[in-house]
ZAROFI-719423 format. One line per field, with one value per residue: x, y, z of N, C-alpha, C in turn; residue in three letters. Coordinates in pm, 1 decimal, always signed. Example, Ala and Ser with C-alpha at 12.3 -4.5 7.8 and 13.67 -1.06 7.14 Angstrom:
# ZAROFI-719423
npx = c(+1319.0; +1285.0);
npy = c(-569.0; -225.0);
npz = c(+780.0; +708.0);
capx = c(+1230.0; +1367.0);
capy = c(-450.0; -106.0);
capz = c(+780.0; +714.0);
cpx = c(+1320.0; +1290.0);
cpy = c(-330.0; +3.0);
cpz = c(+780.0; +787.0);
res = c(ala; ser);
***
This chain:
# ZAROFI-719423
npx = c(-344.3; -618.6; -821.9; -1041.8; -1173.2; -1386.6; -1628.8; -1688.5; -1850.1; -1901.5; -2090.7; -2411.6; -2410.8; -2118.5; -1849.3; -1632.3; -1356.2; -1369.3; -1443.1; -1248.0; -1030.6; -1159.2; -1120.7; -860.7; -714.0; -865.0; -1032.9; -820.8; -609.5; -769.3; -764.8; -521.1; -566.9; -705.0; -756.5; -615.7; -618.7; -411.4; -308.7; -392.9; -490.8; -603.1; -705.3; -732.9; -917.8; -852.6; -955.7; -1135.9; -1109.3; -1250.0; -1363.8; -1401.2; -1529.3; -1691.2; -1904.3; -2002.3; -2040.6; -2326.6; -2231.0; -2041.7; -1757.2; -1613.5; -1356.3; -1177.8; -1149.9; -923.2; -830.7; -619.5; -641.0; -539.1; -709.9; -1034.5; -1147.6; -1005.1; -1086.3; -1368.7; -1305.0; -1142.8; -1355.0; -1541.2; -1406.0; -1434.0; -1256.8; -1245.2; -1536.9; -1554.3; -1387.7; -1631.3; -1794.0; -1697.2; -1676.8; -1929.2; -2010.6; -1928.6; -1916.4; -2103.2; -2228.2; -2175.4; -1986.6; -1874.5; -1657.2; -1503.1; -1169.9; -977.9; -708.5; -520.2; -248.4; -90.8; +161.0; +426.4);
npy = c(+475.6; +245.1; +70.4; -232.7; -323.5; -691.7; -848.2; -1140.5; -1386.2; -1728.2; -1950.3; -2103.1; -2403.2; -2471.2; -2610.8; -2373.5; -2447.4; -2572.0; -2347.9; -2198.1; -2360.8; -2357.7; -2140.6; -2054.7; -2174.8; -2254.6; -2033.5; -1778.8; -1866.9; -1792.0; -1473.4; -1409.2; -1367.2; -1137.5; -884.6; -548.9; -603.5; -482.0; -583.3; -861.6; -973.2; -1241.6; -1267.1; -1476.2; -1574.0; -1595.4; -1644.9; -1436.3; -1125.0; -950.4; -666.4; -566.7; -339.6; -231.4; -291.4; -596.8; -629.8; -874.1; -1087.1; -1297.1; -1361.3; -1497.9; -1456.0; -1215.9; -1027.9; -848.6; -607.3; -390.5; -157.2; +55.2; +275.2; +443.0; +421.0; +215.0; +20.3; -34.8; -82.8; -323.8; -496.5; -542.4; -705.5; -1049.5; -1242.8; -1064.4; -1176.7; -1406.7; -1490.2; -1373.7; -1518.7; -1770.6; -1671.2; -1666.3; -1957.2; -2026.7; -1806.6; -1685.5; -1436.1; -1102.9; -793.2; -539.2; -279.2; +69.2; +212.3; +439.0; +444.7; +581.2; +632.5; +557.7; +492.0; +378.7);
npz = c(-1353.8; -1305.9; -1106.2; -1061.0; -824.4; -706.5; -497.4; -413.3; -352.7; -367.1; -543.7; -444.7; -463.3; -433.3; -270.0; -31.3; -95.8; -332.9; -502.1; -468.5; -610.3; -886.1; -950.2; -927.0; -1068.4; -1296.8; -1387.4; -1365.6; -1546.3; -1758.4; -1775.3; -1830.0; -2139.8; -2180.6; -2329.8; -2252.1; -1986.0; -1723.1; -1455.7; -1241.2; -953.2; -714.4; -413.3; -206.5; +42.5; +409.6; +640.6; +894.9; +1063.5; +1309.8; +1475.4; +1808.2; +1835.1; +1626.7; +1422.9; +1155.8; +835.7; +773.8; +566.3; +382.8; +208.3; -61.9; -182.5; -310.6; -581.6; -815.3; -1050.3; -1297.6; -1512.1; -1772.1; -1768.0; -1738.6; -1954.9; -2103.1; -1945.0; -2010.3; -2311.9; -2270.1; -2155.6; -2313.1; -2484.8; -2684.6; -2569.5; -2253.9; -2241.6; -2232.7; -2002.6; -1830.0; -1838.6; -1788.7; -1531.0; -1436.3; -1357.8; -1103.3; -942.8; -716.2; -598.3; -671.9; -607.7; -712.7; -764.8; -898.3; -820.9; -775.8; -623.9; -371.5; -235.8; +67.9; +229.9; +128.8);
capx = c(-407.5; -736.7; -861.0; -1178.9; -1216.5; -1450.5; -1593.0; -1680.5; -1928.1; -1948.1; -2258.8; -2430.5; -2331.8; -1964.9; -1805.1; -1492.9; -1186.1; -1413.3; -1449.1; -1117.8; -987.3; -1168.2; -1098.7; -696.0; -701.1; -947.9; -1082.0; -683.8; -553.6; -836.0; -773.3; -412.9; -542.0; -788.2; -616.2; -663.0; -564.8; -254.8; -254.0; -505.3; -507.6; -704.4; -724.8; -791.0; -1017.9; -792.2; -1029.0; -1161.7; -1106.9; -1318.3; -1340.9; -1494.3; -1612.4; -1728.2; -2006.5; -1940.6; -2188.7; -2359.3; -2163.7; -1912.3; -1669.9; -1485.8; -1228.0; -1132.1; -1067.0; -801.1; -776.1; -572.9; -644.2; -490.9; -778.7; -1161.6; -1204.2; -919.3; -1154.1; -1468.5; -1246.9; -1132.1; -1464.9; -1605.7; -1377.9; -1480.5; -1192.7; -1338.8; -1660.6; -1552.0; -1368.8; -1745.5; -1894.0; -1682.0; -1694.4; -2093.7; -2003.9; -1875.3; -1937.0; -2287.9; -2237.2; -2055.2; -2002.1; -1778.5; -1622.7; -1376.4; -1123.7; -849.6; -576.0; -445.9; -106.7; -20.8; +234.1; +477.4);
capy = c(+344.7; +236.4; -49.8; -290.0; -488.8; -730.7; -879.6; -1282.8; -1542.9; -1847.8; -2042.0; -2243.4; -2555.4; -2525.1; -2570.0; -2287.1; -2541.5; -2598.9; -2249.7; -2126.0; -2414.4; -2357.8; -1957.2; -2068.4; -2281.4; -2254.7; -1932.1; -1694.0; -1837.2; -1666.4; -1363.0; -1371.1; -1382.2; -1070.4; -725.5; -439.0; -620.8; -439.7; -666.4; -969.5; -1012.6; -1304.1; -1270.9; -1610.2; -1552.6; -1764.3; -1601.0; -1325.4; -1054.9; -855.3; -574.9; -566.0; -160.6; -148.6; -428.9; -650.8; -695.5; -1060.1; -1160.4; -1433.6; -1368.7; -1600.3; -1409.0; -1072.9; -982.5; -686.1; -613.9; -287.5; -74.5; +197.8; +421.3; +384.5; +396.7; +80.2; -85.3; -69.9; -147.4; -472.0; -561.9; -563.2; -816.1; -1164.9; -1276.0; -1096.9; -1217.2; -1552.5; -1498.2; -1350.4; -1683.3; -1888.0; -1675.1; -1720.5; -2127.1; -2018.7; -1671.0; -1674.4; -1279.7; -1006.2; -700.1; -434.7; -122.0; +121.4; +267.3; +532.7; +461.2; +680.9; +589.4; +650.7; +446.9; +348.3);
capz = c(-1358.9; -1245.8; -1056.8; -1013.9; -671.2; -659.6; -388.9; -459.2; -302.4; -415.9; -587.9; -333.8; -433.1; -403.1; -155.4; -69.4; -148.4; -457.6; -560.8; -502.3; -658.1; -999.3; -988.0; -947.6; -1245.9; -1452.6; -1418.9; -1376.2; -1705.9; -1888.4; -1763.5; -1905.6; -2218.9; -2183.3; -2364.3; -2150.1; -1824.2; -1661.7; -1389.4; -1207.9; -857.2; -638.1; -305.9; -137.7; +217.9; +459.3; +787.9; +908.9; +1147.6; +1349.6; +1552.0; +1916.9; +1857.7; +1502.5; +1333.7; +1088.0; +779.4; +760.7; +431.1; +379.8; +110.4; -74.8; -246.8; -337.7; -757.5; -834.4; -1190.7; -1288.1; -1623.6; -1774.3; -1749.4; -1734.6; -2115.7; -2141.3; -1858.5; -2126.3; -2426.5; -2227.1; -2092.9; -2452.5; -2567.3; -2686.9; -2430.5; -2147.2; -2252.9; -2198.1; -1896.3; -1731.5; -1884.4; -1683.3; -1396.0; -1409.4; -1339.7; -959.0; -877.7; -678.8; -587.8; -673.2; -587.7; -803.5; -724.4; -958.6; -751.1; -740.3; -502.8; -311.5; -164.1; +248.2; +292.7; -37.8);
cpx = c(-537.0; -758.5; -971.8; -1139.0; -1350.3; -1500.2; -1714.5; -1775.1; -1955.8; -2078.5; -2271.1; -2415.0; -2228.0; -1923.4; -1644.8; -1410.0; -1249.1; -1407.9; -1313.3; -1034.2; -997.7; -1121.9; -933.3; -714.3; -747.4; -958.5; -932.9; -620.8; -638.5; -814.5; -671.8; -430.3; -665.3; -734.7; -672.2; -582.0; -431.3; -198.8; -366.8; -418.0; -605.8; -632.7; -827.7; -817.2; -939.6; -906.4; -1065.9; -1131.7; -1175.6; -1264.2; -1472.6; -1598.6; -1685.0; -1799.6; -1995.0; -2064.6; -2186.4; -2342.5; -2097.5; -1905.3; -1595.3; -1362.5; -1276.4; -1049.9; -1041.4; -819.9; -740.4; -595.6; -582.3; -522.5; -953.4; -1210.6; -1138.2; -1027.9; -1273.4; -1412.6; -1223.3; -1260.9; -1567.7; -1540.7; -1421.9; -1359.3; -1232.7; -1433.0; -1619.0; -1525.8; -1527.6; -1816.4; -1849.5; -1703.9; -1847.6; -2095.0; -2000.3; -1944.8; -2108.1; -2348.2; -2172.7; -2072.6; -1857.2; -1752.8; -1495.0; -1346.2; -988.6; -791.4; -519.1; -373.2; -103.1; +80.5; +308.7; +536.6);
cpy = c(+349.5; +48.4; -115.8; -408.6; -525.2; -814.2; -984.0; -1395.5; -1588.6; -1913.8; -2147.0; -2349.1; -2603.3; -2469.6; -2432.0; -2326.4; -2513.5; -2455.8; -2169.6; -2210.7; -2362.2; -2198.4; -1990.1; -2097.9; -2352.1; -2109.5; -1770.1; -1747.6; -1771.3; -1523.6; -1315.5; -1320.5; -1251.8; -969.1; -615.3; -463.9; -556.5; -516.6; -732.4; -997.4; -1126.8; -1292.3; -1362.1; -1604.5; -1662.0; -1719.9; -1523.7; -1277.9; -960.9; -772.0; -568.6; -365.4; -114.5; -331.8; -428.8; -652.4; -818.1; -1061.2; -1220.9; -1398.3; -1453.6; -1569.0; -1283.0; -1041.2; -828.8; -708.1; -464.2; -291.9; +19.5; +336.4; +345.8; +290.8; +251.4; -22.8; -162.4; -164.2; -294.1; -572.0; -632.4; -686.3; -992.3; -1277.6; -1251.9; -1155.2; -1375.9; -1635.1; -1464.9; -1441.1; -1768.9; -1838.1; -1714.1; -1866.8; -2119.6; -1922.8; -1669.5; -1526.7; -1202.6; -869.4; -592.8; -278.8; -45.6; +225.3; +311.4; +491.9; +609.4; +670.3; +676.7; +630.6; +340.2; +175.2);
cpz = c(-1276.9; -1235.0; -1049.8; -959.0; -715.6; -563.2; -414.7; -317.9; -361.5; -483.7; -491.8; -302.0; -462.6; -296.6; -146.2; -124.9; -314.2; -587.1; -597.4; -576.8; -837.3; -1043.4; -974.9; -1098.0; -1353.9; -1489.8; -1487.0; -1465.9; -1764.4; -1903.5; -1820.2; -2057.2; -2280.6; -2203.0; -2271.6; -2030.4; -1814.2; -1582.7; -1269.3; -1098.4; -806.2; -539.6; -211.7; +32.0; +299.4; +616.0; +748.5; +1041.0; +1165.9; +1527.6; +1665.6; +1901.9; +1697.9; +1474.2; +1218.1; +1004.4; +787.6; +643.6; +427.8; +173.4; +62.7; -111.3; -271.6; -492.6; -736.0; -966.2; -1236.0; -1473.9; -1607.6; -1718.4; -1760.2; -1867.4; -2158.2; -2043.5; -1958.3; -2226.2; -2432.1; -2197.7; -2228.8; -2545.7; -2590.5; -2553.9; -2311.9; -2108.1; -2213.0; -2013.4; -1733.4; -1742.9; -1773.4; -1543.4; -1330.5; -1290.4; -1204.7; -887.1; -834.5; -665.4; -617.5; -668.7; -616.2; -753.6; -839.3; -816.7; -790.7; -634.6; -498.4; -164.2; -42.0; +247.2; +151.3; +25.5);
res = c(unk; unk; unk; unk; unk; unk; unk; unk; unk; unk; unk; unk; unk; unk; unk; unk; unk; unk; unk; unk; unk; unk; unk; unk; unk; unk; unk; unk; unk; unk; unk; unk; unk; unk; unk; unk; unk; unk; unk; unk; unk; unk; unk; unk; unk; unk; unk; unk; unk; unk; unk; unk; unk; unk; unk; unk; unk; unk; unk; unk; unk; unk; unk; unk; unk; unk; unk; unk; unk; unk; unk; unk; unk; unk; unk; unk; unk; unk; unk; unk; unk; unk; unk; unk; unk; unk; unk; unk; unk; unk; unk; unk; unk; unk; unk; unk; unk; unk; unk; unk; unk; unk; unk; unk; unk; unk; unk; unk; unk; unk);
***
């Protein structure tokens, strides 16, 4: 399997409640309905924690997207669909930044 985090700020003129509100329940039914997906994570920002020996970037996150594929090529296949396509429409409405990563896991601790 293969994964894509992304990493979610808001559009300027919503507020957090506002944003995470519409990404619960508007935005995470669409995603059900997107072929490819293996499996849709949000990760709702309740704080943050920092570290006194290591600096923090100046970003404010609102949330954290997981979405698990088979394989890269199932990531495309999905991304191409008129479902995804809809689901990146609405995310447009909220999402002010984003920032994408594919990632391999690789398990420490089961």
């Amino acid at each position: 399997m293969i994964k894509r985090i992304s990493l979610l700020t808001r559009r300027p003129e919503l507020s957090h409640d506002e944003f995470v509100r519409h990404w619960l329940e508007v935005h995470g039914p669409l995603a059900r309905v997107v072929p490819g997906i293996r499996r849709y994570v949000q990760s709702h920002i309740q704080g943050e924690s920092v570290r006194a020996d290591i600096p923090a970037p100046d970003m404010e996150i609102d949330g954290i997207a997981e979405l698990w594929y088979d394989d890269i090529e199932a990531m495309e296949r999905s991304s191409a669909t008129p479902e995804a396509q809809a689901l990146y429409a609405d995310g447009a409405l909220i999402i002010g930044q984003i920032k994408s990563f594919v990632i391999e896991e690789k398990i420490i601790i089961e």
